[in-house]
N, C-alpha and C positions, 0 to 999 in steps of 0.2 A: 376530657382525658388530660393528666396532667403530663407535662413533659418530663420525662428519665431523664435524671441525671448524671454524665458521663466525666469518669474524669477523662483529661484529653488522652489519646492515643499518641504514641512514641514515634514521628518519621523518622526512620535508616536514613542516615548520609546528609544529604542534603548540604546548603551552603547560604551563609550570611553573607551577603553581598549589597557592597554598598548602593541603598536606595536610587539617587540621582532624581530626585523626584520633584526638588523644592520649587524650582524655578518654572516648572510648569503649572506647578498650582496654587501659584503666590497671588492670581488672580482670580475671578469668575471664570465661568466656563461664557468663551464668546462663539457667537453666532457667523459663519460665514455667509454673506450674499452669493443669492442662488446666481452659479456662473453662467457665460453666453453659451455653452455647451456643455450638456450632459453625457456621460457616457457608462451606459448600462448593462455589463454583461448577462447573457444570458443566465449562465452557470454561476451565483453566489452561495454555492453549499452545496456539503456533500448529498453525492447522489444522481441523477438522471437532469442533464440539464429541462430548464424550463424553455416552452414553445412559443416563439413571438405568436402573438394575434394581432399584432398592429403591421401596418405597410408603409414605406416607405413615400414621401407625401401626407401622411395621414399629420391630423392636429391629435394632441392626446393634452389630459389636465392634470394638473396634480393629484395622485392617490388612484390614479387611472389604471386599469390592468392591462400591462403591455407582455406580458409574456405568461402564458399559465402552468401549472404545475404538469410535469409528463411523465408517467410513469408515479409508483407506489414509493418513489424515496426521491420527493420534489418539491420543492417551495415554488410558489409565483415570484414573480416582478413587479413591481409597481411604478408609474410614471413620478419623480423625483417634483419635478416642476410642469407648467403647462409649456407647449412651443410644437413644433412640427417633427416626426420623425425625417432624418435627412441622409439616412443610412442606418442597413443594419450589416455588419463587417467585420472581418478578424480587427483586433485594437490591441496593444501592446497592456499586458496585467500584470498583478504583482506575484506570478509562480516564482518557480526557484531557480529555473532556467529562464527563465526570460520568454515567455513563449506566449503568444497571442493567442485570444479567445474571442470568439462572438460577441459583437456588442452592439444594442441598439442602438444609436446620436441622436440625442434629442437637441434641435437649435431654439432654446430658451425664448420666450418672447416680452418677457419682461413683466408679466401680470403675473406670472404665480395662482393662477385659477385653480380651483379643488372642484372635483369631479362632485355632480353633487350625491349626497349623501342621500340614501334610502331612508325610510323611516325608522325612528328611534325603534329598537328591540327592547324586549322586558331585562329587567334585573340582572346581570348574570346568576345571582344567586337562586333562580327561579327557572333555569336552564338547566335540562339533560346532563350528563358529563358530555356525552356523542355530540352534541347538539353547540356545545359552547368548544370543541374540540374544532368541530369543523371551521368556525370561526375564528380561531386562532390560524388555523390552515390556512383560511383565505386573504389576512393578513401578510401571510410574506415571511409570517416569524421563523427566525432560526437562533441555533445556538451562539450567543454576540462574545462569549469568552474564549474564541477562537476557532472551535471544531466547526462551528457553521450547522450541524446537523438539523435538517429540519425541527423544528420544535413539535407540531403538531404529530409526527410520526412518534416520534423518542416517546410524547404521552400516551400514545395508543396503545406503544408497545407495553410499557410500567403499567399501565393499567390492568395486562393480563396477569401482571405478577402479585406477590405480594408485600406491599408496601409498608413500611413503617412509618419512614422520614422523609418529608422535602430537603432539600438542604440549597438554602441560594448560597452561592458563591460568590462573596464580594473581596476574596482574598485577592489580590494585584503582588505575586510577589517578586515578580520581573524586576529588574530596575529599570526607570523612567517612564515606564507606561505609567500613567496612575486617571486615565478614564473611568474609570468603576467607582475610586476613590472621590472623584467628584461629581461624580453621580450621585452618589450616598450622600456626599453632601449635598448638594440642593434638589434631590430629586428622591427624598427618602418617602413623600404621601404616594409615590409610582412604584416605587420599588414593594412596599407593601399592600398597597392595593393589587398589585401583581401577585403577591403571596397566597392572600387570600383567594385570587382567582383560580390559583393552581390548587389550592389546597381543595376548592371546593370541586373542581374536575377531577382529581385526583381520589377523594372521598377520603381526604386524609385527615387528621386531626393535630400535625405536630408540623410545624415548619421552623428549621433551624434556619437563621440569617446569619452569617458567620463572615467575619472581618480582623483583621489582623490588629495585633495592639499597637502599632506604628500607626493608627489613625485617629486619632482623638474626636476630629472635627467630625469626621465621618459615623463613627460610633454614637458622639453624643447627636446628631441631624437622628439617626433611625432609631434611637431611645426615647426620642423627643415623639417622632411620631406614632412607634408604637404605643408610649403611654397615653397621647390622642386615642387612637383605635382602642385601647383596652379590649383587644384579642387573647386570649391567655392561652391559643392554639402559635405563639409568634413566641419564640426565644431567640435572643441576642446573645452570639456567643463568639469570645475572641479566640484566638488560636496565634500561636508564636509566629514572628514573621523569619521564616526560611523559606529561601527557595527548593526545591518544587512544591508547596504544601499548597497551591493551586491548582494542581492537578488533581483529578476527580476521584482516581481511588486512594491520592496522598490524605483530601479531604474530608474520607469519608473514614478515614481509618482516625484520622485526629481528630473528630467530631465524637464519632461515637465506638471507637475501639475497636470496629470490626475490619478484618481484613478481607477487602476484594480478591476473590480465586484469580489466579493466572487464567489468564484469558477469558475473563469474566466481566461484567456491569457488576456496577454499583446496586442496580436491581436486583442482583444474587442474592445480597446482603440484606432488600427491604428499602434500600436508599434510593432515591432520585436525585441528583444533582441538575441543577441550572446557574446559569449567571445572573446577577444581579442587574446587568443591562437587560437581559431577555424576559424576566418578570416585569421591567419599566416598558419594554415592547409590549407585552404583553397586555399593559392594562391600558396603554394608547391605543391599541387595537380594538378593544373589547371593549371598553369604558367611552373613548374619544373617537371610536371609527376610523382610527388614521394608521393606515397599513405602515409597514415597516420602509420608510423611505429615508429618514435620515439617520446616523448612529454620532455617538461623543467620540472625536477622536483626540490622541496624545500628540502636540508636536511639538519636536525639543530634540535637544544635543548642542552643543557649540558650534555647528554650524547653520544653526536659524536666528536671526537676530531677537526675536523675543519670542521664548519659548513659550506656549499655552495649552489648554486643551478647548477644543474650538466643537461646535455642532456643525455638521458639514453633510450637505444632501447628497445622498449615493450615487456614486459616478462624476463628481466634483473630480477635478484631476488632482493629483497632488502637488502641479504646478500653482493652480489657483489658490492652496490650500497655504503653499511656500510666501504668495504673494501677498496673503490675506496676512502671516505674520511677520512681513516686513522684509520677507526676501532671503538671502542664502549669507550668510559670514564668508568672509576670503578665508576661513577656514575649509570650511565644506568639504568633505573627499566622499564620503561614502552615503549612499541614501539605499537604508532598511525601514522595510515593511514587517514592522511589528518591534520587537526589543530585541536587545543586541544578541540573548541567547537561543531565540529560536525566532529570531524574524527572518525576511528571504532579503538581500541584497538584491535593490535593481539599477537596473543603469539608466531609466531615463524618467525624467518625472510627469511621463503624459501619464501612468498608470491611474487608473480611477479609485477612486473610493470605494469600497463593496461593504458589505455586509460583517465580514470580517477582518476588518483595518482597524484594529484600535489604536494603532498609534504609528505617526510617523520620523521615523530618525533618524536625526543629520550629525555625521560625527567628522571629527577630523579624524586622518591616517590612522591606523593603529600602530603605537608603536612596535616595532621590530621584535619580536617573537623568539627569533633565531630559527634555523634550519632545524628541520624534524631530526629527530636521529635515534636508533633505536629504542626499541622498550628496554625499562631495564626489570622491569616484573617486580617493582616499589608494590605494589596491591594499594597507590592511594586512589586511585580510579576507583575500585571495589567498596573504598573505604565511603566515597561521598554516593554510591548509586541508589536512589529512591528505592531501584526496583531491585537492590540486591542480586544483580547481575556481576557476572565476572568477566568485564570488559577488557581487562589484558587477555582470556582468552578470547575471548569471541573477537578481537583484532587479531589474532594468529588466524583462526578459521575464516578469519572473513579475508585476509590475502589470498590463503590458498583457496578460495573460493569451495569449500568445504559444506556445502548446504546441512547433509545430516548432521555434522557437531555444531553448524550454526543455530538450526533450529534447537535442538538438544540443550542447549545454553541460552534459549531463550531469548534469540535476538526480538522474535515480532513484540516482546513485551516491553521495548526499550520507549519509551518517553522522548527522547530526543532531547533532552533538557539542557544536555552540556554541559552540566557538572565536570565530567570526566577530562575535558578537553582542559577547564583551569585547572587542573591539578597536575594534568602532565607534566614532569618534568622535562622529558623528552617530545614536548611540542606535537603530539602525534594529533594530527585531524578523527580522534576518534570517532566522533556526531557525525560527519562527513561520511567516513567507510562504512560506519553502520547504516547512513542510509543509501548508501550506495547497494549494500550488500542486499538488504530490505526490496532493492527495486529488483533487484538478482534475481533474487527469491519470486518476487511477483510476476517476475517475468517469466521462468524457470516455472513455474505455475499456469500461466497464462499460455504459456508451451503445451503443458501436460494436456490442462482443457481444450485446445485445439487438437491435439493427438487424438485425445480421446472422441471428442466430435466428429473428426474423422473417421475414427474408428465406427462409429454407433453407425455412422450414413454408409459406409464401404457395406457393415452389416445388414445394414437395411435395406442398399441398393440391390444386394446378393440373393436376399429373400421375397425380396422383391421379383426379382428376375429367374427365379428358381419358382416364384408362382406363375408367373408369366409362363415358364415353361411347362409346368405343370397343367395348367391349363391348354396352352396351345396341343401340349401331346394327348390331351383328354379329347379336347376337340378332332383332333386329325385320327385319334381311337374311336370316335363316335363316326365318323365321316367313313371312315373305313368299314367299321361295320354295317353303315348305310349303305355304303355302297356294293358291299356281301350279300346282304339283305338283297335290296335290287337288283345286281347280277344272279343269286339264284331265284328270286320268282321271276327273273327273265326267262330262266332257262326251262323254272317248270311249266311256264307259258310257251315258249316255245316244244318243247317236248307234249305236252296235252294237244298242241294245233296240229302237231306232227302224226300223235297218233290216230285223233279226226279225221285227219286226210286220209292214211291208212285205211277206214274201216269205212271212208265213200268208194274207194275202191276193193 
């Protein structure tokens, strides 16, 4: 089948922003040595956290399964390096509040042992979809372009649908993050062997590989391999570099013109989206047998002394990570997890590495902002929104904590991307209230289901108790009428003996 030609789709709003990217990727992507302590959270992606199976005391090896998947929306764990489990314990992560989560420790033993490996499997190409799906599952893989989502699940789901396009995502259009970006470059025979392994689970015939034209080096590495492969199910296709045009239904609309429904997948459309790291998971998994244990991460800002993007095994802290490129600049103020517009600020750098860390950034202060101070209802918020939201109002509804016009105005479809926040002229934390307002909502929700929960078990206790009584009054009706029953053949017993006696005299 040959691939449709599309001209690109039109993104709303959006913003050029300057890259910041050079300095990270003026070299190779380097390797960090595996640290004296690993730290593993259970929870790396959305979903149902995963269940340790190992104990504390225990030795585990590299690629080892230390936590399995729980529940229908789960990915496994895998052991990072060999050494001894020496705790599993709340450990400070990189959320948005700061909030500790479960974590294995593993105390490193210096060998780096790999669990051994089962016997070689056939071909993937000679594999079930079910059958090479499950396999991906037991790998560990999730979504590495930030949502985390299980991988194996997202395919099961697409697979009910109907499909048209793969589409990997190698667009980075953050500024500084640029892990994908050098991924593609030296890791483009992964990234397409990944392709093809989806395409062939998937039963697709078209996969678009899609990178932005700020990549040269990048572009020409996966042109170079696909002309190796000579697959003609593999198109290479650039897209403008704005930001948000990474985002999954920015992506799918400039690839192939179609527009994702509100409150909709990309699978509405026919489309599958994945990142370009998770297709390289993917063919490590399936190809190389080696679960999802380590990912590419970004580190850079002015305050790291030599910025890079480095391979770092999960759960590596970001201290060791700090250390590995030479330490912190006496500039240093702020340390974010992920890129400046949608990463979390933390305050201490024991957080680990996960699954979803692609970059870490050290910036100096921000300069001075000025005090917030009213809207003045400019509409250039409205003017740069991806999602063609009207975020002066929904900052009005979102003060007065207004749920029906917040939903109405479509806050849950907001991106977060923070577009709106540069634009303000009046410095207003729009990205901030709306997700404030989102948790309102979920909470305010989370309320309802509880209400309602209650309500079902009040109901069911009632009916409950209403048969219990029915029953007991049916029993104490049956009891009564036994014992009617045996008071009168008492009596006509008594009465016959009576008159017996009578008629001896």
């Amino acid at each position: 089948m040959t691939a449709p030609t599309y001209d690109l789709g039109k993104l709303h709003g959006g913003l050029r922003l300057p890259a910041q990217k050079s300095a990270a990727t003026a070299m190779p992507i380097q390797r960090v040595p595996v640290p004296t302590q690993l730290v593993l959270p259970i929870a790396q992606h959305v979903g149902d956290p995963s269940h340790p199976v190992v104990g504390i005391g225990e030795r585990v090896l590299r690629g080892q399964l230390i936590a399995e998947a729980d529940g229908t929306l789960s990915a496994p764990v895998h052991a990072s390096s060999s050494g001894k489990v020496v705790a599993i314990e709340p450990w400070p992560v990189s959320r948005r509040y700061g909030d500790t989560a479960p974590c294995i420790v593993i105390e490193c033993d210096d060998e780096d042992r790999h669990i051994e490996r089962a016997e070689v499997p056939p071909a993937y190409d000679t594999l079930p979809p079910d059958v090479l799906l499950a396999q991906i599952l037991q790998g560990g893989i999730v979504g590495l372009g930030g949502a985390v989502f299980p991988t194996a699940q997202k395919l099961m789901q697409a697979v009910t649908c109907e499909l048209d396009f793969l589409i990997l995502n190698g667009v980075e259009c953050e500024p500084y993050i640029s892990c994908d970006d050098v991924l593609m470059r030296e890791y483009a025979h992964e990234i397409v062997g990944g392709a093809q392994i989806l395409l062939h689970a998937l039963s697709l015939d078209i996969a678009y590989i899609v990178v932005e034209s700020d990549k040269p080096e990048a572009i020409h590495s996966l042109a170079a391999e696909m002309a190796e492969v000579d697959d003609p199910r593999l198109v290479l296709k650039q897209v403008p570099t704005i930001y948000p045009s990474g985002g999954e239904d920015q992506l799918v609309q400039l690839v192939t013109n179609l527009e994702v429904p509100t409150g909709g997948l990309p699978t509405d459309v026919g489309c599958l989206v994945q990142n370009v790291g998770t297709a390289a998971a993917i063919y490590e998994s399936v190809i190389k047998h080696e679960p999802l244990i380590s990912r590419i991460v970004t580190v850079t800002g002015d305050g790291v002394a030599q910025p890079m993007n480095v391979v770092a095994r999960l759960g590596t802290t970001v201290a060791d990570i700090i250390n590995f490129v030479g330490g912190y600049t006496e500039r240093a103020e702020q340390l974010i997890i992920g890129g400046p517009m949608t990463g979390k600020t933390v305050t201490t750098d024991r957080v680990p590495i996960v699954k979803a860390t692609n970059c870490v950034l050290v910036l100096s202060e921000d300069p001075a902002l000025g005090p917030e101070m009213p809207c003045i209802r400019c509409g250039a918020c409205a003017e740069v929104c991806p999602i063609q939201l009207l975020p002066q109002q929904l900052f009005w509804y979102a003060c007065a904590d207004d749920e029906a016009k917040i939903r109405s105005y479509g806050l849950t479809d907001c991106i977060e991307c923070g577009c709106c926040d540069l634009v303000c002229p009046s410095h207003i934390p729009l990205t901030f209230d709306f997700r404030m307002a989102k948790a309102r909502i979920r909470e305010l929700a989370d309320e309802k289901a509880r209400a309602e929960r209650a309500r079902l078990r009040f109901e069911a206790r009632n009916e409950r108790l209403q048969k219990e009584q029915l029953v007991r009054d049916d029993e104490l009706a049956q009891q009564k009428e036994t014992a009617k029953r045996a008071g009168a053949e008492t009596i006509a017993m008594i009465v016959k003996r009576s008159d017996k006696d009578r008629g001896k005299h």
